[in-house]
Every structure is written in structure tokens, then in C-alpha cells.
PDB file with SEQRES, HELIX, SHEET and CRYST1 records, atoms N, CA, C and O in Angstrom:
SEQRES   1 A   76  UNK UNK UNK UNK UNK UNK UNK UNK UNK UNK UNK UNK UNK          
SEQRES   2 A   76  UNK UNK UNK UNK UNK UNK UNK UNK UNK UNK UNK UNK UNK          
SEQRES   3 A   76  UNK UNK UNK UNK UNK UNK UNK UNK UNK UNK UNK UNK UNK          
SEQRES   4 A   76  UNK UNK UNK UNK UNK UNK UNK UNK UNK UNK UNK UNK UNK          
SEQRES   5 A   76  UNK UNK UNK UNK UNK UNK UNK UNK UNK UNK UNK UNK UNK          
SEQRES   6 A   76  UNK UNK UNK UNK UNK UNK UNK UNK UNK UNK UNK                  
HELIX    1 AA1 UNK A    5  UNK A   18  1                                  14    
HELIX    2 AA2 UNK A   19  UNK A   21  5                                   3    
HELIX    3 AA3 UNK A   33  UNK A   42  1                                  10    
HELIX    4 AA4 UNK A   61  UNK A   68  1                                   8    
SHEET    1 AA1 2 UNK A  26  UNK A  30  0                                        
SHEET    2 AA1 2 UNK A  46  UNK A  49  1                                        
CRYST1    1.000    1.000    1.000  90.00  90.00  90.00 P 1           1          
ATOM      1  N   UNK A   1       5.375  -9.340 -12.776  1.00  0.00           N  
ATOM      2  CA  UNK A   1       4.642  -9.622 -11.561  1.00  0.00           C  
ATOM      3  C   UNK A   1       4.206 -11.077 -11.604  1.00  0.00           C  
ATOM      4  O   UNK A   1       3.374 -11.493 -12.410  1.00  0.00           O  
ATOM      5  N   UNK A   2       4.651 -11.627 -10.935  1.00  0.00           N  
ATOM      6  CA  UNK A   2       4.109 -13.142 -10.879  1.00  0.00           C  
ATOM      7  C   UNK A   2       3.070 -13.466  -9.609  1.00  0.00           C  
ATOM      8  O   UNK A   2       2.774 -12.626  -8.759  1.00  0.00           O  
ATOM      9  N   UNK A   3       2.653 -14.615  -9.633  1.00  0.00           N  
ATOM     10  CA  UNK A   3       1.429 -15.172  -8.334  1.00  0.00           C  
ATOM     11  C   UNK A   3       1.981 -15.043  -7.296  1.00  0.00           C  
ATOM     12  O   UNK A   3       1.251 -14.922  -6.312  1.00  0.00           O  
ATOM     13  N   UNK A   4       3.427 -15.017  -7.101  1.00  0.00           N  
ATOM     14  CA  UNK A   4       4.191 -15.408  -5.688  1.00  0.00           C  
ATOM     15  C   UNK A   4       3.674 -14.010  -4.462  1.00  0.00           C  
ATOM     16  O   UNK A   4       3.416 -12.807  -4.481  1.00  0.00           O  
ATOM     17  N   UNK A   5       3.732 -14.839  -3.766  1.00  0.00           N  
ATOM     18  CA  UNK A   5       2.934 -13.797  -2.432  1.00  0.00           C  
ATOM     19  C   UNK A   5       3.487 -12.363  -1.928  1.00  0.00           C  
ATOM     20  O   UNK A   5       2.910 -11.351  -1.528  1.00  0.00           O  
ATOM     21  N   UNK A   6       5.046 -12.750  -2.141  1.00  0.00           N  
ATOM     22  CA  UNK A   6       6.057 -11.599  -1.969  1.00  0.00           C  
ATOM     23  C   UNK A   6       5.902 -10.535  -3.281  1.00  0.00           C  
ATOM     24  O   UNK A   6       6.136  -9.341  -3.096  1.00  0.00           O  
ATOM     25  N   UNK A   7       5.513 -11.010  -4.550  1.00  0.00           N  
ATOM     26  CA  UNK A   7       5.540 -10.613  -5.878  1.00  0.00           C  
ATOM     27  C   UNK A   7       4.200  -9.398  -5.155  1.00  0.00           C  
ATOM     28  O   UNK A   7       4.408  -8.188  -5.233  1.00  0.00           O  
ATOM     29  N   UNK A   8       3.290  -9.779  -4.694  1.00  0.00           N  
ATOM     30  CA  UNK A   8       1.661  -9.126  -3.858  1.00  0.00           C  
ATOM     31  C   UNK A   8       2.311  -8.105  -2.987  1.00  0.00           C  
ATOM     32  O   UNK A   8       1.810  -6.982  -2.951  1.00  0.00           O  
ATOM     33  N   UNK A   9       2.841  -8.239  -2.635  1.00  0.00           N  
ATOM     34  CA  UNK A   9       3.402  -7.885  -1.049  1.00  0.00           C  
ATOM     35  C   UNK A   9       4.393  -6.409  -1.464  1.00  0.00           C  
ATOM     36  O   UNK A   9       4.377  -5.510  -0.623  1.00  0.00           O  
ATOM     37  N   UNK A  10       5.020  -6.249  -2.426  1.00  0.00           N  
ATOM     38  CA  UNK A  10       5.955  -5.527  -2.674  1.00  0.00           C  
ATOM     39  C   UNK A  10       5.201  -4.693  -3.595  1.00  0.00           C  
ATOM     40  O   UNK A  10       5.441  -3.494  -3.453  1.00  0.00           O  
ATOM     41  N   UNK A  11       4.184  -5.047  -4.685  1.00  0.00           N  
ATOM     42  CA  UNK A  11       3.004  -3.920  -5.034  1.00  0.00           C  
ATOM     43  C   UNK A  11       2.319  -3.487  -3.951  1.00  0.00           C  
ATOM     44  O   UNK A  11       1.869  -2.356  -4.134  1.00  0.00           O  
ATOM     45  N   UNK A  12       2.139  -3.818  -3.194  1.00  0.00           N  
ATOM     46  CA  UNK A  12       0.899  -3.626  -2.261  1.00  0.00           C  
ATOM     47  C   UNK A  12       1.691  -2.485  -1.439  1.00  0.00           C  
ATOM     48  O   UNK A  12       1.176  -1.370  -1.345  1.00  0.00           O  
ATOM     49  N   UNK A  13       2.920  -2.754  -0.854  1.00  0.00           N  
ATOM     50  CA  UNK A  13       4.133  -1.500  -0.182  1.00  0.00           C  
ATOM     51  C   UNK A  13       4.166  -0.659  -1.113  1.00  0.00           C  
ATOM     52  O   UNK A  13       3.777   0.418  -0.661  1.00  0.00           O  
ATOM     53  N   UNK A  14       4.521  -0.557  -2.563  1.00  0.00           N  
ATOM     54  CA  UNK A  14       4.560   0.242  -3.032  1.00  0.00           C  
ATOM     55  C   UNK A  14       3.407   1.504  -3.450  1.00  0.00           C  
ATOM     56  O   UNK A  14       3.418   2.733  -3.370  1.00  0.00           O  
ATOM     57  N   UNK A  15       2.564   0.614  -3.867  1.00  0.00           N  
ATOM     58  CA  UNK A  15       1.368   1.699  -3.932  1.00  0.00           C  
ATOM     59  C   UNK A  15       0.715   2.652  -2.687  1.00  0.00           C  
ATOM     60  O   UNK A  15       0.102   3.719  -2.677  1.00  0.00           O  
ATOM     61  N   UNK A  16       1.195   1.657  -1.589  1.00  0.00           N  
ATOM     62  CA  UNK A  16       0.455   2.201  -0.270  1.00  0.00           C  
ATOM     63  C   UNK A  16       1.455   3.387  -0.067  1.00  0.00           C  
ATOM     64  O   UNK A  16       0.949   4.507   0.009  1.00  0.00           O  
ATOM     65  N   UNK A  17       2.770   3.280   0.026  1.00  0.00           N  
ATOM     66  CA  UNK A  17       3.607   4.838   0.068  1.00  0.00           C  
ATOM     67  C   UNK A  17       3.307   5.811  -0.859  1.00  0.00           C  
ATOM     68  O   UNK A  17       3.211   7.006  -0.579  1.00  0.00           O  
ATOM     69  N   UNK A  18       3.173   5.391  -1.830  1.00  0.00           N  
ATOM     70  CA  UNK A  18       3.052   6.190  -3.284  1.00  0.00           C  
ATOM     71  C   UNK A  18       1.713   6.759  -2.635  1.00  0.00           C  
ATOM     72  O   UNK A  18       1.956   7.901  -2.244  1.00  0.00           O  
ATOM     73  N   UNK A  19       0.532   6.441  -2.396  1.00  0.00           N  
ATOM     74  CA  UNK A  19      -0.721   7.068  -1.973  1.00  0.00           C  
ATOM     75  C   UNK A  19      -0.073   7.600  -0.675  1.00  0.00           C  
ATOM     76  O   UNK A  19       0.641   8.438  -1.225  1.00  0.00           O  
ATOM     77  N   UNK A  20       0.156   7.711   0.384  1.00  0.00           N  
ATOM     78  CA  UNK A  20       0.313   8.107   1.275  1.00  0.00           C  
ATOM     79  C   UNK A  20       1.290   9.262   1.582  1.00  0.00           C  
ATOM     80  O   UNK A  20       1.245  10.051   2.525  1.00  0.00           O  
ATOM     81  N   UNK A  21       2.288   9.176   0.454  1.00  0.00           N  
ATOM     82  CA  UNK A  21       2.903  10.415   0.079  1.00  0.00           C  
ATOM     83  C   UNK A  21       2.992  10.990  -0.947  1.00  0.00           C  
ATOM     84  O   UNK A  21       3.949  11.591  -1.434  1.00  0.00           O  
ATOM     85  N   UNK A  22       1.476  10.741  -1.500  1.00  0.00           N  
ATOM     86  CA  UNK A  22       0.332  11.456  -2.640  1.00  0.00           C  
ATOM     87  C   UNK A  22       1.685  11.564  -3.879  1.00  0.00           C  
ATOM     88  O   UNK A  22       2.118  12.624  -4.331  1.00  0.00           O  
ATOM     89  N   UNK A  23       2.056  10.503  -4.160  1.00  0.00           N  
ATOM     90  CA  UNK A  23       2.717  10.547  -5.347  1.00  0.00           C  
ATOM     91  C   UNK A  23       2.452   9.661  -6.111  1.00  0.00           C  
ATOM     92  O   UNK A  23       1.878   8.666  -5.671  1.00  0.00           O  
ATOM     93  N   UNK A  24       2.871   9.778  -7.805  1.00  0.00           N  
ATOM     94  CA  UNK A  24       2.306   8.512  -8.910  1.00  0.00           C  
ATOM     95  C   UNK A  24       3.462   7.069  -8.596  1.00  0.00           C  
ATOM     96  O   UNK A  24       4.689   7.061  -8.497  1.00  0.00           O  
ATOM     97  N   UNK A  25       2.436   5.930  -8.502  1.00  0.00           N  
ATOM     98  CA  UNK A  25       3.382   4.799  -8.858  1.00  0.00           C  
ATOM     99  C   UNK A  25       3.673   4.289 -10.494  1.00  0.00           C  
ATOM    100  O   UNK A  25       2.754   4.696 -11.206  1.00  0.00           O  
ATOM    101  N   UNK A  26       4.554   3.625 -11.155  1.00  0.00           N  
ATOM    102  CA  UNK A  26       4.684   3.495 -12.079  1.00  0.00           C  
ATOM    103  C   UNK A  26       4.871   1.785 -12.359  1.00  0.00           C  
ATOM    104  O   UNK A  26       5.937   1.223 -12.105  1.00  0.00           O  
ATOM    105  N   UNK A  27       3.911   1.200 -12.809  1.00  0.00           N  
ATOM    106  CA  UNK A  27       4.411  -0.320 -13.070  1.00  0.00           C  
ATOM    107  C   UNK A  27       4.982  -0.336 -14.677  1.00  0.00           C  
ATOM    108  O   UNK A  27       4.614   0.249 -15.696  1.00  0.00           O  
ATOM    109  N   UNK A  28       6.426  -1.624 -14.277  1.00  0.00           N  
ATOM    110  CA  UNK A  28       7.109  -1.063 -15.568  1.00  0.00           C  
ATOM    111  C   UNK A  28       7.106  -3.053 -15.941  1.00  0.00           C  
ATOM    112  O   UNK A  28       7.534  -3.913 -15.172  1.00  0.00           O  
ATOM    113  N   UNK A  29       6.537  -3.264 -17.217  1.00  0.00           N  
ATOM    114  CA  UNK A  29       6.840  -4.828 -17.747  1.00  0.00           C  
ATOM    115  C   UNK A  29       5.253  -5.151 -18.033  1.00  0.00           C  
ATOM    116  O   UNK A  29       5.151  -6.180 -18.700  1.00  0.00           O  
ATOM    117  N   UNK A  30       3.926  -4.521 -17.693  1.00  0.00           N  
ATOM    118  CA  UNK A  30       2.821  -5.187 -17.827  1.00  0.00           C  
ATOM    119  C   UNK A  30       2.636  -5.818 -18.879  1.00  0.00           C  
ATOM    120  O   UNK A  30       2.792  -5.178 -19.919  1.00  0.00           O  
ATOM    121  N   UNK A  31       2.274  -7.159 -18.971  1.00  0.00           N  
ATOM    122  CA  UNK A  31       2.355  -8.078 -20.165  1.00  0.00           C  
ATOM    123  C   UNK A  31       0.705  -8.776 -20.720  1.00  0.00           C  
ATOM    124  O   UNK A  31       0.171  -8.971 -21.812  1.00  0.00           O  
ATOM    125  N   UNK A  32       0.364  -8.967 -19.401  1.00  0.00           N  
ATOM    126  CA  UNK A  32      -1.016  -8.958 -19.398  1.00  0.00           C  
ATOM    127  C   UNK A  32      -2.318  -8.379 -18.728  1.00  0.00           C  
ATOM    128  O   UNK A  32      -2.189  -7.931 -17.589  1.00  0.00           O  
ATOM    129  N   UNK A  33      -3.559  -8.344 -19.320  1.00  0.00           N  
ATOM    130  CA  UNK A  33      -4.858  -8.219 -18.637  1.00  0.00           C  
ATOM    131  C   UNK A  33      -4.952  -8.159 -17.461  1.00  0.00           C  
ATOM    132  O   UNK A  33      -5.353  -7.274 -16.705  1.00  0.00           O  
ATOM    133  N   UNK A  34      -4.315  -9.776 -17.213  1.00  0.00           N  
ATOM    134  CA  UNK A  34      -4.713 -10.039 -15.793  1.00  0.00           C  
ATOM    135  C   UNK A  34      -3.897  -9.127 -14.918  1.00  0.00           C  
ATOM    136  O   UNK A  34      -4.374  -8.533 -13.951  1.00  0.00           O  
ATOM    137  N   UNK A  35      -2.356  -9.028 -15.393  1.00  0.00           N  
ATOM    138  CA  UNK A  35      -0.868  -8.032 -14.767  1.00  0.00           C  
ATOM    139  C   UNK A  35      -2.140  -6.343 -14.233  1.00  0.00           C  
ATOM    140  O   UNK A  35      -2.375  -5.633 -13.256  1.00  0.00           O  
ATOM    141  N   UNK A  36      -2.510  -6.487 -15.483  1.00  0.00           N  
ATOM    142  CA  UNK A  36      -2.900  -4.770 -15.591  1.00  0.00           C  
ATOM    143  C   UNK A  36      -4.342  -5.007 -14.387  1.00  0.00           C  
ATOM    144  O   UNK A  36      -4.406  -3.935 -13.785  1.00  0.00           O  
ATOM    145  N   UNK A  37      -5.126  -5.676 -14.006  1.00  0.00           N  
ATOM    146  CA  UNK A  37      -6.491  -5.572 -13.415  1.00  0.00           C  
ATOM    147  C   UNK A  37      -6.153  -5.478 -12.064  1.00  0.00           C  
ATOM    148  O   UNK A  37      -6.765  -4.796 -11.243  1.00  0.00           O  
ATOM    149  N   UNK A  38      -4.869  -6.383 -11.772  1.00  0.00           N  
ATOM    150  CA  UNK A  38      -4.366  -6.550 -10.678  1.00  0.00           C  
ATOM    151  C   UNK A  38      -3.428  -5.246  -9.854  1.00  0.00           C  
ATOM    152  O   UNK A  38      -3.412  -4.993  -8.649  1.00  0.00           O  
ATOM    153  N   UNK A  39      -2.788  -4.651 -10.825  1.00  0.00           N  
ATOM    154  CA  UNK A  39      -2.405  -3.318 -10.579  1.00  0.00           C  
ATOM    155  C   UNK A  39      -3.257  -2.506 -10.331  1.00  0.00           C  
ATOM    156  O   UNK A  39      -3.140  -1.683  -9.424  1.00  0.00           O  
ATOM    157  N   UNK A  40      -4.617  -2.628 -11.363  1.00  0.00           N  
ATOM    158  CA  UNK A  40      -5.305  -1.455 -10.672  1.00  0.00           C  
ATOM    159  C   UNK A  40      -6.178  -1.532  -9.390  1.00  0.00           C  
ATOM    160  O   UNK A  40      -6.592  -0.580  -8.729  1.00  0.00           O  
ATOM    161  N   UNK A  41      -6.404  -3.052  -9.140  1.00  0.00           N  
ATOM    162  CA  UNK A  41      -6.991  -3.243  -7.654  1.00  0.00           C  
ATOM    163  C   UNK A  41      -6.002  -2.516  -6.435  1.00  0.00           C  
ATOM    164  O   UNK A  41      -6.385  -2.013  -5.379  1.00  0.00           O  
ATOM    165  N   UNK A  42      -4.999  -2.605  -6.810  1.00  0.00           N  
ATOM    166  CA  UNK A  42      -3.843  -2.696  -5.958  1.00  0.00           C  
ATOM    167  C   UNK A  42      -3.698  -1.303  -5.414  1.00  0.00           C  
ATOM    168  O   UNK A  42      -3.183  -0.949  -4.354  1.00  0.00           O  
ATOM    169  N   UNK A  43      -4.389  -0.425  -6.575  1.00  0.00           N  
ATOM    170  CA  UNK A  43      -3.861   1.420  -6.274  1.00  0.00           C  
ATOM    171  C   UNK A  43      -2.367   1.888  -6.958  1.00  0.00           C  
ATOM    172  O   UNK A  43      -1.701   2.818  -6.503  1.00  0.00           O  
ATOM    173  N   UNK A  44      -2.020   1.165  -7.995  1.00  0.00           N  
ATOM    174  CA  UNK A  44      -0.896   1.578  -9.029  1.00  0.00           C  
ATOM    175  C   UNK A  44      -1.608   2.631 -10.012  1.00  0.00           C  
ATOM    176  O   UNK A  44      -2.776   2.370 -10.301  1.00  0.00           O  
ATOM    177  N   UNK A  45      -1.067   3.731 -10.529  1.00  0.00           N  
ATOM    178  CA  UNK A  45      -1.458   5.056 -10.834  1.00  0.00           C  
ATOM    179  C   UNK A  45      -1.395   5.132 -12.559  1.00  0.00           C  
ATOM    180  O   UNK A  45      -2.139   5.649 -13.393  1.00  0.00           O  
ATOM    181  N   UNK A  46      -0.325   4.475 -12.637  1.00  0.00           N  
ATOM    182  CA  UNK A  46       0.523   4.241 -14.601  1.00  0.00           C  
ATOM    183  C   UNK A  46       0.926   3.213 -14.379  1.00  0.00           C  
ATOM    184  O   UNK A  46       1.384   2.843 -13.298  1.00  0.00           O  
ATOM    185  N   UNK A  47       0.787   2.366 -15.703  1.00  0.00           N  
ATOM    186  CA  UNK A  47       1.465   1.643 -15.871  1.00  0.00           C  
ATOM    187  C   UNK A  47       2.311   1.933 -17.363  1.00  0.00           C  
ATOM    188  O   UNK A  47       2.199   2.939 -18.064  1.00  0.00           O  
ATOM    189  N   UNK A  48       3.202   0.708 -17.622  1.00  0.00           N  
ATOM    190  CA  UNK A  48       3.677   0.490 -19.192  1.00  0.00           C  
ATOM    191  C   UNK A  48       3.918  -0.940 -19.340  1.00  0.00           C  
ATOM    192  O   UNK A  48       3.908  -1.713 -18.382  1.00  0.00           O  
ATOM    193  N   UNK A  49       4.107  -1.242 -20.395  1.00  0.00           N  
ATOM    194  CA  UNK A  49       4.620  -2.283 -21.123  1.00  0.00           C  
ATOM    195  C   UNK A  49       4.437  -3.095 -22.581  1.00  0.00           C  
ATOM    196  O   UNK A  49       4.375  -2.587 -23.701  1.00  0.00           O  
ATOM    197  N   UNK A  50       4.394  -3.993 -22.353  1.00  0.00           N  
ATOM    198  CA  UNK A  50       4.200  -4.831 -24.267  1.00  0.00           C  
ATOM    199  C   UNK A  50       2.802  -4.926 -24.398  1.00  0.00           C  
ATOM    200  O   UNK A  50       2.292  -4.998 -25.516  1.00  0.00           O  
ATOM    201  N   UNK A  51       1.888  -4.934 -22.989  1.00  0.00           N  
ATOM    202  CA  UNK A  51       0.772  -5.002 -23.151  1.00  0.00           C  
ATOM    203  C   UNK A  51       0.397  -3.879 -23.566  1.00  0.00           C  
ATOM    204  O   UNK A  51      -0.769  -3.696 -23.215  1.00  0.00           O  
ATOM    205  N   UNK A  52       0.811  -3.020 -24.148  1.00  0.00           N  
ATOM    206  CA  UNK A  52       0.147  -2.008 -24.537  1.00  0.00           C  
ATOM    207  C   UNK A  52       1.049  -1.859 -25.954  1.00  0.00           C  
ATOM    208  O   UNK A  52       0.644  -1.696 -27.104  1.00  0.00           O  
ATOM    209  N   UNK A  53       2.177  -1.955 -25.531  1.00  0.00           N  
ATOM    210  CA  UNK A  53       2.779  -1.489 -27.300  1.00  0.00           C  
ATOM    211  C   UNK A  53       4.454  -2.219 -26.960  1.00  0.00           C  
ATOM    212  O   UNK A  53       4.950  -2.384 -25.846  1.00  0.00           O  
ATOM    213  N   UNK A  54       5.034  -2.542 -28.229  1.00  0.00           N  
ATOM    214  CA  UNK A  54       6.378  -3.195 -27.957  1.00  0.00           C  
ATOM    215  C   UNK A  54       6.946  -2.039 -28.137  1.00  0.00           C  
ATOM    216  O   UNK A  54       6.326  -1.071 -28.578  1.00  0.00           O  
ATOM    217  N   UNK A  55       8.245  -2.012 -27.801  1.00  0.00           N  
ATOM    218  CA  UNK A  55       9.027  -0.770 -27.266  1.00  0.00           C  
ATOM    219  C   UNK A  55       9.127  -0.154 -29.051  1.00  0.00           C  
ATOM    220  O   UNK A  55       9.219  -0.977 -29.962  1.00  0.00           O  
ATOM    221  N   UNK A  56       9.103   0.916 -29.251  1.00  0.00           N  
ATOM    222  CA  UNK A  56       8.940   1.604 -30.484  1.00  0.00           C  
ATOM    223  C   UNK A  56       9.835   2.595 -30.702  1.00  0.00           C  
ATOM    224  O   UNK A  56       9.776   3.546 -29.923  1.00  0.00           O  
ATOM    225  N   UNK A  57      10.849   2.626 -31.769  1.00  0.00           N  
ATOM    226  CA  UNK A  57      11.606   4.342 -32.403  1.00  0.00           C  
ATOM    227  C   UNK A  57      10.569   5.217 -31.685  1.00  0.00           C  
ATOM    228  O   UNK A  57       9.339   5.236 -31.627  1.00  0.00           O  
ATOM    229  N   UNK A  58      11.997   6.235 -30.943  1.00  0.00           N  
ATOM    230  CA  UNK A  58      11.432   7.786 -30.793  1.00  0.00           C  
ATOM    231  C   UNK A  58      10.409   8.563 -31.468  1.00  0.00           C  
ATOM    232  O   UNK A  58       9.349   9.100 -31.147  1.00  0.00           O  
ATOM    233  N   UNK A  59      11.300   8.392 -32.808  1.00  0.00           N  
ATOM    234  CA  UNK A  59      10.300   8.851 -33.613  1.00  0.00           C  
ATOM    235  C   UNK A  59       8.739   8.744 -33.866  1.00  0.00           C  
ATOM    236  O   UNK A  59       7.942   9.663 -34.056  1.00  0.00           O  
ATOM    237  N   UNK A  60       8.468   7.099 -33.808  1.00  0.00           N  
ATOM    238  CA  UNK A  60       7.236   7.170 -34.019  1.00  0.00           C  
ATOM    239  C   UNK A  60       5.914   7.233 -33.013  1.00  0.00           C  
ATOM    240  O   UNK A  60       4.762   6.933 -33.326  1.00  0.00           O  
ATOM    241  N   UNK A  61       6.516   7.832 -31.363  1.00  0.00           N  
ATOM    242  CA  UNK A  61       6.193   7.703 -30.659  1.00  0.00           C  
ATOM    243  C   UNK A  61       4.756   8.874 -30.945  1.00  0.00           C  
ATOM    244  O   UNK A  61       3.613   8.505 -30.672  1.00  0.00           O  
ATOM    245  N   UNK A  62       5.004  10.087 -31.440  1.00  0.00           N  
ATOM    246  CA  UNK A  62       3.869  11.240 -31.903  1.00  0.00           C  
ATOM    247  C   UNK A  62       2.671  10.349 -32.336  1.00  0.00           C  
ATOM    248  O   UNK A  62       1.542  10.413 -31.848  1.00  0.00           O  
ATOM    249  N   UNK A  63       3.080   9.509 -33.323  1.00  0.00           N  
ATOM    250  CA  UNK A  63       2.178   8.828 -34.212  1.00  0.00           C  
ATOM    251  C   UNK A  63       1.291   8.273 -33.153  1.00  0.00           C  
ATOM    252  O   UNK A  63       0.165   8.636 -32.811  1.00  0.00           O  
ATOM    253  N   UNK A  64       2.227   7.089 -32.606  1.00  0.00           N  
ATOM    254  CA  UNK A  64       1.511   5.915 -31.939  1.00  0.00           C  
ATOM    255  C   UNK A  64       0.196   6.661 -30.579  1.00  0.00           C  
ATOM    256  O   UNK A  64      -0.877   6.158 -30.247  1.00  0.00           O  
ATOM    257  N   UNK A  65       0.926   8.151 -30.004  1.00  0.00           N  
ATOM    258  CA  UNK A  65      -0.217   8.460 -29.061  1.00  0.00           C  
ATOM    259  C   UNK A  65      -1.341   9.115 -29.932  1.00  0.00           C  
ATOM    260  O   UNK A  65      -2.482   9.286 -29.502  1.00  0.00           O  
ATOM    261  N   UNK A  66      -0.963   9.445 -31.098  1.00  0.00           N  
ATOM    262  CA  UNK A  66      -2.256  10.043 -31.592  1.00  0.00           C  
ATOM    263  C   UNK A  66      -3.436   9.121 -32.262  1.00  0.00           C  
ATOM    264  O   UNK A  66      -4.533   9.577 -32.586  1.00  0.00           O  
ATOM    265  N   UNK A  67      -3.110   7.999 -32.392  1.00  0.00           N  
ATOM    266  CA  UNK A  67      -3.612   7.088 -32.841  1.00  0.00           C  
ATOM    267  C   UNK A  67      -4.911   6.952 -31.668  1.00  0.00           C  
ATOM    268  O   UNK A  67      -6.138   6.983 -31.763  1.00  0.00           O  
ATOM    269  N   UNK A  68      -3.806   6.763 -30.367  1.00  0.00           N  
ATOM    270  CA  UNK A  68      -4.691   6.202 -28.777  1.00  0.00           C  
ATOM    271  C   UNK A  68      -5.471   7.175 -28.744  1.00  0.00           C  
ATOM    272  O   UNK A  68      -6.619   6.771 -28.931  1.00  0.00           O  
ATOM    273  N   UNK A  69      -5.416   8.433 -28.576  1.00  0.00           N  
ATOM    274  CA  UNK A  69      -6.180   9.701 -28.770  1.00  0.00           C  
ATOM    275  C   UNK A  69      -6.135  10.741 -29.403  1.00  0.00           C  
ATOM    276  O   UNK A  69      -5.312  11.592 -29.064  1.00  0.00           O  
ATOM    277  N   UNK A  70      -6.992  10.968 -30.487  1.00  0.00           N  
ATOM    278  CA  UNK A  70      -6.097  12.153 -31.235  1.00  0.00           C  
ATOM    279  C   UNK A  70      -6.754  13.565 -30.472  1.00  0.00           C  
ATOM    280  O   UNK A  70      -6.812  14.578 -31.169  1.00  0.00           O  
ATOM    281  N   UNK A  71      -7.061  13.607 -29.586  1.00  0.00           N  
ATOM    282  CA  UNK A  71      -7.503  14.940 -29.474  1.00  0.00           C  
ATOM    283  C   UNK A  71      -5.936  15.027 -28.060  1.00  0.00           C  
ATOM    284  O   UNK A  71      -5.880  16.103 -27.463  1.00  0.00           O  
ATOM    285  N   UNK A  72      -5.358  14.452 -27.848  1.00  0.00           N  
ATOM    286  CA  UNK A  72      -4.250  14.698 -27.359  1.00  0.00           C  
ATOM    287  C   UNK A  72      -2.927  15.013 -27.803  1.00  0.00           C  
ATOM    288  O   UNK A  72      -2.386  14.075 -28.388  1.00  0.00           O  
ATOM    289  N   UNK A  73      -2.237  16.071 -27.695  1.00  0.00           N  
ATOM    290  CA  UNK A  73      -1.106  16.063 -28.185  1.00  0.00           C  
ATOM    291  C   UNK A  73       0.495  15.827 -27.510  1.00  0.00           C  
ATOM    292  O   UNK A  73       0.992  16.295 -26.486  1.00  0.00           O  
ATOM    293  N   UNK A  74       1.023  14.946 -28.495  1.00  0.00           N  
ATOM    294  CA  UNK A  74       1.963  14.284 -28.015  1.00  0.00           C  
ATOM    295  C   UNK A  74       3.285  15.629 -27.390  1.00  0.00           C  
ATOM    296  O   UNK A  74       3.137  16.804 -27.725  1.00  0.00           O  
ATOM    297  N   UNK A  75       4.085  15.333 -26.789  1.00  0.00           N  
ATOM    298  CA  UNK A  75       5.107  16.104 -26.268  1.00  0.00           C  
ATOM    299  C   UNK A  75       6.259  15.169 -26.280  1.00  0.00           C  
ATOM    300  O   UNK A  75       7.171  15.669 -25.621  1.00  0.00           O  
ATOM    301  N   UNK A  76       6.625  13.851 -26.833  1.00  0.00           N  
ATOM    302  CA  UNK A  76       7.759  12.994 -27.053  1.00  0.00           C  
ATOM    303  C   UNK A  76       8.156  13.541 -27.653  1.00  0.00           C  
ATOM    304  O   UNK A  76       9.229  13.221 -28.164  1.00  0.00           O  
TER     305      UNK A  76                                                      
END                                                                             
């Protein structure tokens, strides 16, 4: 997601359908803080990306959510 106005413009369409036909949006690349604050002003539902974890083995995917919460259990 960059500053560019169209970059605004195409979250802003997206989330507004996604709410309006009560479904989850998914932002996929969030890299930063600012990426992520801006999504959530916006009405984006999930996100992913490096800002949260670099892409990781299958495998250790159990690990890595129990870490984030362990009273959750993983289903990867």
C-alpha cells in the first residue's frame, strides 16, 4: 500500500463492499505500523504479512500461533 491516492481509493472500494456484503476483507503484504493503522481506519477485517511474521515452514506454523496465544489452538 503506498501514499498514492488511487493506492486509498482501491482500499477504501474494497472494504466498503466487503462491509456491505457483510463479508471479511483480507490485506495481504502489511509491512508496517503505519500499513496496519491505516487498514484499520479504513474497515479492513484481517490482515497478513512480514509485519507480523516472515513467511514460515508449515510445520512450524502450530508453534508460532501458540506462542501469539496459547490458550488458542492452532488448526494449520
Amino acid at each position: 500500500m503506498s501514499d498514492r491516492d488511487e493506492s486509498l481509493a482501491i482500499v477504501r472500494a474494497v472494504t466498503a463492499m466487503g462491509t456491505s456484503l457483510g463479508i471479511v476483507t483480507t490485506a495481504e503484504g502489511v509491512e508496517t505500523p503505519e500499513q496496519l493503522e491505516r487498514l484499520r481506519t479504513e474497515g479492513c477485517t484481517e490482515v497478513q504479512g512480514t509485519f507480523f511474521s516472515p513467511p514460515r515452514p508449515a510445520a512450524e506454523v502450530r508453534r508460532l500461533l501458540a506462542s501469539l496465544n496459547p490458550k488458542l489452538k492452532a488448526i494449520a
